[in-house]
N, C-alpha and C positions, 0 to 999 in steps of 0.2 A: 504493500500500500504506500508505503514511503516514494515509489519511482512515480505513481498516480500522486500523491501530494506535490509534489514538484512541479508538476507538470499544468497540477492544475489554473484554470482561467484568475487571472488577478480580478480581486475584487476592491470596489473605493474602499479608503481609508475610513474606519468609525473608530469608534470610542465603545469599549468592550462594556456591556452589563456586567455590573459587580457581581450577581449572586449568579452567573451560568458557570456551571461546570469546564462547560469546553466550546469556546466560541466558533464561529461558522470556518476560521481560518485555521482552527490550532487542530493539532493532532494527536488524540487518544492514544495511549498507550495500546498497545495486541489486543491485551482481556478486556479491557471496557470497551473497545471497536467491536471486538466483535459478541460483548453481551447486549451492545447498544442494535445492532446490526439486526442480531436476531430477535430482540422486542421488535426491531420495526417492521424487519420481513414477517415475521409471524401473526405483525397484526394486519397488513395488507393483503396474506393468504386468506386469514379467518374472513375477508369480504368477496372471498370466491363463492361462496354463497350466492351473494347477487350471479353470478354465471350458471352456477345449478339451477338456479330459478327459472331462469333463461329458456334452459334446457328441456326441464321438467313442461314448461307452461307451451313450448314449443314443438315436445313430445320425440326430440330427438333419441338415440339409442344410445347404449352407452360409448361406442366409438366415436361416434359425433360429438358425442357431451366432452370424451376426454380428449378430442381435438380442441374443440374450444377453450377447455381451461387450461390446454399447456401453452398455446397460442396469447393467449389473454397474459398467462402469467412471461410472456417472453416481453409483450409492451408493455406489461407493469416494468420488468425488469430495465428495458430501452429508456422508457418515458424517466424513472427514477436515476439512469445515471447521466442522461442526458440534464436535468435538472442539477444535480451535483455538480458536475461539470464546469455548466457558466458557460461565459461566454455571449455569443449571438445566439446561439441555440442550446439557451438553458440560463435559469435562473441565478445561478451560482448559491445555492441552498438547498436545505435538508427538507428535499418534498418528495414525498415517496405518493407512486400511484395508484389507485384501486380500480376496479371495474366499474364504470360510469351507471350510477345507479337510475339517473333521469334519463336511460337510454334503452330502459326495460323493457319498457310497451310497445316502441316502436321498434328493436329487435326479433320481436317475438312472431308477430306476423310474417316477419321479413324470410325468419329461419324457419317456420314452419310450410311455406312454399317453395322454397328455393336450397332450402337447407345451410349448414354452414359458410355455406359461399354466400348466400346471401349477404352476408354482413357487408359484405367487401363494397358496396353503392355507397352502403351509409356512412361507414367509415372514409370511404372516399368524401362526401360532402362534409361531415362534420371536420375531420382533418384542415378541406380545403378553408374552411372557414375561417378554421383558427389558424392559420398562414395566411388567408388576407386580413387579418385582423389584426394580426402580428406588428407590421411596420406601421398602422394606423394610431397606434395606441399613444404615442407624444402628442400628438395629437386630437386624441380624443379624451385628455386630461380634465377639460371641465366636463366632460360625460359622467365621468367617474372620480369626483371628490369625496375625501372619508365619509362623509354620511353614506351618499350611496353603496358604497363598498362596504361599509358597517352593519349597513338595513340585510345585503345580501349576506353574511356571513354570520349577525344574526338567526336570521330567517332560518340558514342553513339547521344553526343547532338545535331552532325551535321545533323544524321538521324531525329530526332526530328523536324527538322525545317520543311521540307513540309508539313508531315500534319498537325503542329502545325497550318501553316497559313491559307491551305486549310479548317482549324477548323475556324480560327478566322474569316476569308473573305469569308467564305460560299463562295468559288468558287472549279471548279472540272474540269477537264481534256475537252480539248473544249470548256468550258464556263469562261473564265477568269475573265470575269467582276467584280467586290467585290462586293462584295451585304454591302450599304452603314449602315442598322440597326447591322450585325453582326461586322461590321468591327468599329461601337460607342461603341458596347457592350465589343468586346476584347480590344479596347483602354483605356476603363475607367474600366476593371481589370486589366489587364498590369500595368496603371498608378498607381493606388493604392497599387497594389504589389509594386514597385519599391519604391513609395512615402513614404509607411509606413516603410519598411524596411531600409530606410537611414535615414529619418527624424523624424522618429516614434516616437522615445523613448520606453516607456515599451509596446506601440501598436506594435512595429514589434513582441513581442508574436506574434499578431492576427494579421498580415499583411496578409496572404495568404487567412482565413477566412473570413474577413472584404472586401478584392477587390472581392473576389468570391461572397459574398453575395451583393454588389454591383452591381456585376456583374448581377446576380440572377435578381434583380431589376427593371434593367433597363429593361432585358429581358419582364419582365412583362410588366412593361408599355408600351412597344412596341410591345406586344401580341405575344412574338418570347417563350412562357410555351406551351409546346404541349405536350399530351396524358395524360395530369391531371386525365380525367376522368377515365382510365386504375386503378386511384389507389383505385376506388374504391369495384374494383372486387377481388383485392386481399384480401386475412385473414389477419387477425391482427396477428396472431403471429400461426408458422408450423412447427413441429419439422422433422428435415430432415429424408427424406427416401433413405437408401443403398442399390445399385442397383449391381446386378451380373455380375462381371468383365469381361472382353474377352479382351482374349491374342492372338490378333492377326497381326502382324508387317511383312511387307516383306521385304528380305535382305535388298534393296535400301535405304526402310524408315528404318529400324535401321540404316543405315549408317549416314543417314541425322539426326536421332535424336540425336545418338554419337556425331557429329560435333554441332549442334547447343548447346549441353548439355554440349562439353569443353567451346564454346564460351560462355555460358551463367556463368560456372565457371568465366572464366576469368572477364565479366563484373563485379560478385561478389566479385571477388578480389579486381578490381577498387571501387567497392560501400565500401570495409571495410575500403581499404586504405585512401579512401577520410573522411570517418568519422573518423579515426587516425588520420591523417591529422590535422583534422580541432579540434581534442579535445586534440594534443599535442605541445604544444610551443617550444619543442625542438625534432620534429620530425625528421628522419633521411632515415628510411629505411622501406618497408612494412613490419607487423610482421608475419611471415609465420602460428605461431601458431596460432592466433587469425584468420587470412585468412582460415587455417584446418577445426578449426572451425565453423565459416559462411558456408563456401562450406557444413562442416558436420550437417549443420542444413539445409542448403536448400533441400538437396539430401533426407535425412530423412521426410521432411513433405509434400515432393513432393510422394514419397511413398505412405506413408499414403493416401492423400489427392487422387492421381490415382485410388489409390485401390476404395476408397470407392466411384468415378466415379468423379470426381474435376479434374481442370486445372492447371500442373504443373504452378509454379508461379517463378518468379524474384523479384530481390529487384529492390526499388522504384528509379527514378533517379530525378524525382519531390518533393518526399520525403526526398531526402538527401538536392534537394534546396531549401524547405523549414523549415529544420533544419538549414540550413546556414543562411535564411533570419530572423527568429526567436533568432539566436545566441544559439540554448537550444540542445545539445547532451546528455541530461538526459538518463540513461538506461530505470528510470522509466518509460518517458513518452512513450518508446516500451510497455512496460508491460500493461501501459494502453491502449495504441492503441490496441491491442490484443485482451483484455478486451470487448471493443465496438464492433470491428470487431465480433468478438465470438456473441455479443448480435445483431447485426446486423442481421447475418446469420438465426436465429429464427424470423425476423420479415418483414412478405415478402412485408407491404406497405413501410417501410425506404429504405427498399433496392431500392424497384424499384420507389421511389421517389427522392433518392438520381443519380439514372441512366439516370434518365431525364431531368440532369443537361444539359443547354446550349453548344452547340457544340463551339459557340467564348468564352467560358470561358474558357473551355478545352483547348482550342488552346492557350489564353493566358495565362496559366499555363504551357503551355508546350514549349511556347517560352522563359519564365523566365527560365525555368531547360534545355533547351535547350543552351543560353547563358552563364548560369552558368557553364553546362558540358565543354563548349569547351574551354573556358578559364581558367578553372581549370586544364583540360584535359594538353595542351598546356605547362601548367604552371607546370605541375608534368613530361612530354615528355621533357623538358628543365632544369628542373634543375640539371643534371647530364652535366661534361663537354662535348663538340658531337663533334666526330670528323667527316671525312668524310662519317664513313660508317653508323653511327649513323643517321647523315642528311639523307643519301638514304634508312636509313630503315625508318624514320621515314614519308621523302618526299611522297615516291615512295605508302606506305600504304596507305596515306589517298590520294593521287591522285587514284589510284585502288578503292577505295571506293568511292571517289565523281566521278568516272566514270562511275560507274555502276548504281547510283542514279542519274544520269543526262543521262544518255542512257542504260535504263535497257535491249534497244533490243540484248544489246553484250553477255545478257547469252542464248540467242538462240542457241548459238554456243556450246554449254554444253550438253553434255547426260541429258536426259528427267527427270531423277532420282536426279541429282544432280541443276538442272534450277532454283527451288525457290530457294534454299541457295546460288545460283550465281546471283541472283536479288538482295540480300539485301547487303546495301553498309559496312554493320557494322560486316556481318559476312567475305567479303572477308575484309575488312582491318585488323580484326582482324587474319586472316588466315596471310597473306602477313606479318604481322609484325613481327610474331612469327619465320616462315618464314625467313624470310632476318633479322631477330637477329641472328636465330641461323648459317645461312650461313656466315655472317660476323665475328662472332666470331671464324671460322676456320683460323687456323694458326695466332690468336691473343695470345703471350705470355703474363702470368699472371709476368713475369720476364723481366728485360731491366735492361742496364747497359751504362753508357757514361763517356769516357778517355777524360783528356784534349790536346789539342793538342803536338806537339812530343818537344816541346821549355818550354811545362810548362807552358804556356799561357793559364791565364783560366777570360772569361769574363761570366759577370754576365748575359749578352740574351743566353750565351750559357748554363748555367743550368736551367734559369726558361723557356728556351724552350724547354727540357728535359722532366721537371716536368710537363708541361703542354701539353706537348703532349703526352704522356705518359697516361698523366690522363685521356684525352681525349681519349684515344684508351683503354681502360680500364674502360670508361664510371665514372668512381669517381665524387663526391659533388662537384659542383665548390667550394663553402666554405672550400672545405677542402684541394682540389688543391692550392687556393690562397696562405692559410695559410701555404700549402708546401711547397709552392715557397718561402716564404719570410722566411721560416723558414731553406732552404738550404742557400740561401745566406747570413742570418748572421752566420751558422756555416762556409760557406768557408771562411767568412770576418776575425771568431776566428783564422783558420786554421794559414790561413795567417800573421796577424794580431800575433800569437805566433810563427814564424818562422818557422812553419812547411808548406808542399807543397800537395796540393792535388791532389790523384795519379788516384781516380774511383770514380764516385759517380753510386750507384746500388741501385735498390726500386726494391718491390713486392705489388701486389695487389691481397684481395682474397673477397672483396666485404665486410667484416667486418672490414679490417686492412688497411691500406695504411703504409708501410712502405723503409722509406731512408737509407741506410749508404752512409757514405763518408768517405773511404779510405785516410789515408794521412800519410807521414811521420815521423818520431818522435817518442817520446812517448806518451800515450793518452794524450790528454785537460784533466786538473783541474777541475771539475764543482761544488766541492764542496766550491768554491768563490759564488757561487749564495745564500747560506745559510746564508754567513758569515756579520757582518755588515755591513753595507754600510761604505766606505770610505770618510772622512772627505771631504766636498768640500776641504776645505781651503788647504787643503795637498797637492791635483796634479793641486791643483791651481798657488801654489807658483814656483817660476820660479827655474827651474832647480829638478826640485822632478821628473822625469822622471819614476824612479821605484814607485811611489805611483799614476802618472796616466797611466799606463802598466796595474798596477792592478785595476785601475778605471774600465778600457774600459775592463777587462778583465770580470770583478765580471760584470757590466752591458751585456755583450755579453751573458756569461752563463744567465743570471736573463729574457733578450727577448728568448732564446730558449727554456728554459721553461713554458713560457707564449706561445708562438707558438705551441710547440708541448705538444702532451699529454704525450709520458713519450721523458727522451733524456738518454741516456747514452753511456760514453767514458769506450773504454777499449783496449787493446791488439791484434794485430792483427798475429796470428800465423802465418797463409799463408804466410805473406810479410816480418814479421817482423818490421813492421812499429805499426799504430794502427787505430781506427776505430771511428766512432761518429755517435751511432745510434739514429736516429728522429723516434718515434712512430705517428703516427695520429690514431684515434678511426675514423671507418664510420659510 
């Protein structure tokens, strides 16, 4: 792994999170690579499930069925080191891939007429999507600001929750009851997830693996292992066979694969952001390039992976919460994951022993990343200031989505063509949000400007409510709002404070820059007293030195607005003939 660490794609320079184990760049020792490696590949297997389902709903046999999931598991493997990797095509982060679960319904038809090859149309369209979508994305930056991206990866963990429990409580639609052995079983993985990962110490490595195989356990003892004996009919080890593609899609279902194929972009976005997120201490903003990149590596080994009769795949959302729970955003241990997945896919008794994982452990994996999504979600949806239309893009999305997963009967009302993707609560909130961003943002100026009243009276709620709503209508950092605010009123305080009057205070916003002037009479502010020494206490301490505390409070006003702002500069005001005092902020 060391000649693969060398090798790998340079990533920007950050500022390392104090409390991760092993950052996106650093290199795990052997044993923790590859205990890290194997939680991750083992929990990306346990969603081979979604593939059986596939199967099962499409009535393939069992040669077909284990075409598909050695195929599937070879683009998991592709897609996950391609991510590792970096680069133009790859994220350069720990995102491991699963079997695309919003690609169920319209698989199923696909493979039960045309059989495994069938896949290969869909997978072609969905792929292509996310490669023109790919070099789009710098550019489609106000499409996707952290609210939007927050509402989706929300949403994601909210969907997650019913069948998460349905898993745990072995109950099902009619039969409410919990069935009391699955619902010990997901209790005591749950608990061990949560337990090792705050109390752990160097076991939350193995928190996710240790409650699973816990979990595992308990199932046994409680006689809840079934179709053991299935593993003995499979080969030990089968090298896959590629089956002849069919390109067959009807307009409707291209349409529906287009849409679940931007949506599944988007979730991607949210899965880079979040591993940004979480591997940068002075995070700020999503990086669209590294975003190009993800999207250009999933698109790419969804390709591949269709062609050769595999299940377009997603990144992991249990995956990303088990890197959070571990602390470890290594690239490596992508690259190992990949590694195994790869070795997996050649070996059809782990596979399909790994798939016969307990339904309440699932479930309770999937309510830990289910918990983790929404409050991360939330938490990335909120840190921008919101103003009101903000609130209703963000309210009104995920009310649309928890409505349609709490009475899915309302997409009946939908043409026949478009009914699955108006069942699932994560594609219309993702729709709706994009939606009501981009309708909101109509006739929102990127410019504003505020005069003080007609006497020259200027109070200080009336600028930092300028700034603040402004910011808020503009969506900006609250950190970076605050520090605007307080970074305006001590220059009107200079303004003032050296006898001059202020006549406009005008900002811009362009999602990179926040920027203030403040118009005022006079000649520019001095600011080159912030450089200069500091002035003797004793000096404008002494009574009657008037002119040496003028310059106290002067040399200190200039010294806080350059601690506030990133850059500040006074100069010359042609238009008025007055002069100006420009505050920079970095977003």
């Amino acid at each position: 792994m060391s000649w693969f660490a060398a090798r790998l794609s340079a990533t920007a320079p950050r500022r390392r999170v104090p409390d991760l184990v092993y950052a996106a760049s650093e290199r795990p020792p052997p044993a923790a690579l590859l205990v890290l490696a194997v939680q991750h590949a083992g929990t990306a297997i346990a969603f081979v499930a979604y593939v059986l389902v596939v199967a099962a709903l499409a009535g393939l046999g069992r040669s077909a069925t284990q075409s598909l999931v050695t195929m599937t598991l070879l683009g998991m493997a592709l897609a996950t080191a391609l991510q590792a990797w970096g680069g133009r095509t790859g994220s350069g982060t720990l995102l491991v891939h699963i079997p695309n679960p919003f690609m169920i319904g319209l698989m199923v038809p696909l493979l039960a007429a045309h059989g495994v090859g069938g896949s290969a149309g869909l997978a072609l369209v969905h792929g292509a999507t996310a490669l023109a979508m790919a070099p789009l994305m710098r550019h489609l930056r106000p499409l996707f600001p952290p609210p939007v991206v927050g509402v989706v990866i929300c949403m994601g963990g909210v969907a997650l929750v019913a069948p998460s429990v349905r898993q745990a409580l072995a109950v099902a639609p009619g039969h409410w009851q919990p069935d009391g052995a699955s619902a010990l079983i997901a209790a005591i993985t749950l608990g061990g997830i949560v337990v090792l990962s705050v109390w752990g110490g160097r076991l939350r490595l193995l928190a996710l693996l240790l409650a699973m195989l816990a979990g595992v356990v308990v199932a046994a003892l409680l006689g809840r292992l079934e179709d053991l004996a299935s593993l003995q009919s499979a080969p030990v080890l089968a090298l896959p066979g590629v089956v002849k593609p069919v390109f067959a899609l009807s307009p409707s279902m291209m349409v529906g694969v287009v849409l679940v194929s931007v949506l599944t972009q988007l979730d991607t976005l949210g899965s880079v952001t979040m591993m940004d997120k979480m591997d940068d201490a002075d995070w700020k903003r999503a990086d669209m390039q590294m975003i190009a990149g993800g999207i250009r590596a999933a698109g790419l080994s969804d390709l591949v992976t269709g062609v050769l009769g595999g299940m377009p795949t997603a990144t992991s959302s249990a995956n990303i919460a088990l890197a959070h729970a571990t602390r470890s955003t290594a690239r490596l241990v992508g690259l190992a994951s990949a590694a195994l997945l790869l070795a997996v896919a050649l070996l059809p008794q782990l596979t399909l022993a790994l798939t016969l994982m307990p339904e309440p452990v699932l479930g309770a994996v999937g309510l830990y990343a289910a918990g983790f999504l929404m409050v991360s979600g939330m938490e990335l949806a909120t840190s921008r200031a919101l103003d009101s239309r903000a609130i209703f893009a963000i309210g009104l999305s995920l009310c649309g989505g928890l409505a349609v997963l709490q009475m899915p009967q309302l997409a009946d009302q939908v043409p026949e063509s478009l009914r699955m993707l108006a069942r699932d609560g994560f594609v219309v909130a993702g729709v709706l949000v994009v939606t009501l961003n981009l309708l909101f943002r109509a006739g929102t100026s990127r410019r504003a400007s505020w005069r003080p009243a007609a006497d020259g009276t200027t109070h200080h709620s009336d600028l930092t409510d300028f700034v603040e709503t402004q910011g808020a209508r503009w969506g900006a950092r609250r950190a970076v709002v605050q520090r605007a605010a307080l970074g305006v009123l001590e220059a009107s305080e200079a303004i003032a404070g050296a006898g001059r009057q202020l006549l406009q205070l005008s900002g811009h916003f362009d999602e990179f820059n926040l920027d203030l002037t403040l118009h005022h009479s006079g000649p520019p502010l001095p600011l080159t007293a912030a450089a200069a020494a500091p002035t003797p206490t004793a000096d404008w301490l002494e009574d009657g030195n008037e002119q040496a505390m003028e310059a106290a409070l002067a040399q200190m006003s200039a010294r806080l607005l350059q601690q506030l702002a990133d850059r500040v500069r006074s100069a010359p005001d042609t238009q008025t003939g007055g002069a100006v005092l420009k505050l920079h902020f970095e977003h």
